[in-house]
C-alpha positions in Angstrom: 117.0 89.2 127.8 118.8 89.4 124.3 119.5 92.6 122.5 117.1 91.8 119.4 114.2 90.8 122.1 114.9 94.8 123.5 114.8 96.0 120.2 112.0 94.8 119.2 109.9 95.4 122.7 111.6 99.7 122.2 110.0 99.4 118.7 106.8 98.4 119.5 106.9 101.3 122.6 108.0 103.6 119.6 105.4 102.9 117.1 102.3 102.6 120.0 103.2 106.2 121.7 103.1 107.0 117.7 99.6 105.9 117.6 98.4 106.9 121.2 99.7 110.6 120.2 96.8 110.2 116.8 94.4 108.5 118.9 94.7 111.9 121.3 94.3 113.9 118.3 91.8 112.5 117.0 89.5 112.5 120.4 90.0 109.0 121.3 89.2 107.8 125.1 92.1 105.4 126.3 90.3 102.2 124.8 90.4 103.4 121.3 93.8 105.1 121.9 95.0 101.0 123.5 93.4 99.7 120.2 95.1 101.8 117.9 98.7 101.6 119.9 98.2 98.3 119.7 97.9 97.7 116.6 100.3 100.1 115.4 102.4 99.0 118.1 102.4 95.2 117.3 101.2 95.2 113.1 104.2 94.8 111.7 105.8 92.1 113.6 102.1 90.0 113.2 102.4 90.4 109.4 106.3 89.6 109.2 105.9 86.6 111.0 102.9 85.1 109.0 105.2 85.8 106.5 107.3 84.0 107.5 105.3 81.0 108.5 105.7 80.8 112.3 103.5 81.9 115.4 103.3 85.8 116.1 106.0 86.7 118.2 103.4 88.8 120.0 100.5 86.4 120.5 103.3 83.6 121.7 105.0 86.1 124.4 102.5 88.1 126.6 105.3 90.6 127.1 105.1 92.4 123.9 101.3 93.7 125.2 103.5 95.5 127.6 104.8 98.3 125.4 101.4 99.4 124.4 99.9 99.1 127.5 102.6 101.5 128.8 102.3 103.5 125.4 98.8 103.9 126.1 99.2 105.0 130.4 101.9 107.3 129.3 100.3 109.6 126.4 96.7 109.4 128.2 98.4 110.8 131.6 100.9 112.8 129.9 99.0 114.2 126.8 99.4 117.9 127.2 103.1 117.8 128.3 103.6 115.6 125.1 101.8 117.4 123.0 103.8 120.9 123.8 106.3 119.6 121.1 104.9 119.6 117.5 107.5 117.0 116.2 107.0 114.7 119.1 104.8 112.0 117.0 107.2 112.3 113.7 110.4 111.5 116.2 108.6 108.2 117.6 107.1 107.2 114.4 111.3 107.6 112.7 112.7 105.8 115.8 109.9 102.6 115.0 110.3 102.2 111.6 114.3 102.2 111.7 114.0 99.5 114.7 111.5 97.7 112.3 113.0 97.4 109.9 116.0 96.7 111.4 114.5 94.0 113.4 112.6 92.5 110.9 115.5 91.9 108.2 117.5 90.4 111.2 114.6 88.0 112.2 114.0 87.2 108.2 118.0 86.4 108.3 117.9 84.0 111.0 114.5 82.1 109.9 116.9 81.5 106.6 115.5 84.0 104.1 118.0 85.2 101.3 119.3 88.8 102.0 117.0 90.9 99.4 113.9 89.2 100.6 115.2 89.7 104.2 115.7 93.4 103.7 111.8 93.3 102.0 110.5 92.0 105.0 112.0 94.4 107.3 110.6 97.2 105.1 107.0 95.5 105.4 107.7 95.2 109.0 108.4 98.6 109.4 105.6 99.8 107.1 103.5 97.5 108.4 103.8 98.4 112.2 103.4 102.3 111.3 101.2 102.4 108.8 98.0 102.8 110.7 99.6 105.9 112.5 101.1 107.1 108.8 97.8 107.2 107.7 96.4 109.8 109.7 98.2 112.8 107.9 95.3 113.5 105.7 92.9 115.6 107.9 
C-alpha cells in the first residue's frame, strides 16, 4: 500500500465521521447517516477525478467504501461518547480538507496538470468532499 493510497483512504475516514457526527445531529438512522458519510466521505475525490477525465478512484477500488462504512459503525455505536466533545466534528472536518487538498493537488500533479490548476483542484477536492457536511452550520 502506498503513502498517497493511505492518505487518501484517512481522508475519506476524516470527512465521513464528519458527516456521520451531522447525520446524528440531525436525527438520522444509520442508512441516512451511511448516505451522507458517504458522500461526504467520497464527493470530492468523484468530482476531482471527472475532472480530470479518468474513472472514480472510488467506484474503480471497492476499498474506498471501507472508510465510510467504518465511519458510519463507529459514530452510530459510539455517538454519545463522541458527542461529549463539542469540537469533535470541526477537528475531523480540518483533518479532511488538509488531506484533500493535499491529495488532490498531488493526484492533479501526476495526471500532468500545471501547478496552479493542480493546487485548484485539490481545493475543489477538499471543498468538494466537505461541503455537504459544511453545509449543515445553518440550523
Amino acid at each position: 500500500m502506498n503513502w498517497a493510497l493511505v492518505l487518501d483512504l484517512l481522508g475519506t475516514f476524516f470527512f465521513a465521521i464528519s458527516g456521520c457526527l451531522l447525520a446524528t445531529r440531525r436525527g438520522f438512522d444509520i442508512v441516512g447517516s451511511l448516505l451522507l458519510g458517504g458522500l461526504t466521505g467520497l464527493g470530492g475525490g468523484v468530482v476531482r477525478d471527472l475532472i480530470l477525465g479518468v474513472t472514480p478512484t472510488a467506484f474503480a477500488q471497492p476499498v474506498y467504501l471501507i472508510p465510510p462504512i467504518a465511519a458510519t459503525l463507529l459514530v452510530y455505536f459510539l455517538v454519545h461518547s463522541v458527542q461529549r466533545f463539542s469540537r469533535t466534528l470541526l477537528v475531523f472536518d480540518a483533518a479532511g480538507l488538509a488531506l484533500f487538498c493535499t491529495t488532490g493537488t498531488v493526484t492533479a500533479l501526476n495526471v500532468g496538470m500545471n501547478p496552479v490548476a493542480a493546487a485548484l483542484l485539490g481545493l475543489i477536492t477538499g471543498v468538494g468532499g466537505g461541503g455537504a457536511a459544511r453545509c449543515r452550520r445553518q440550523p
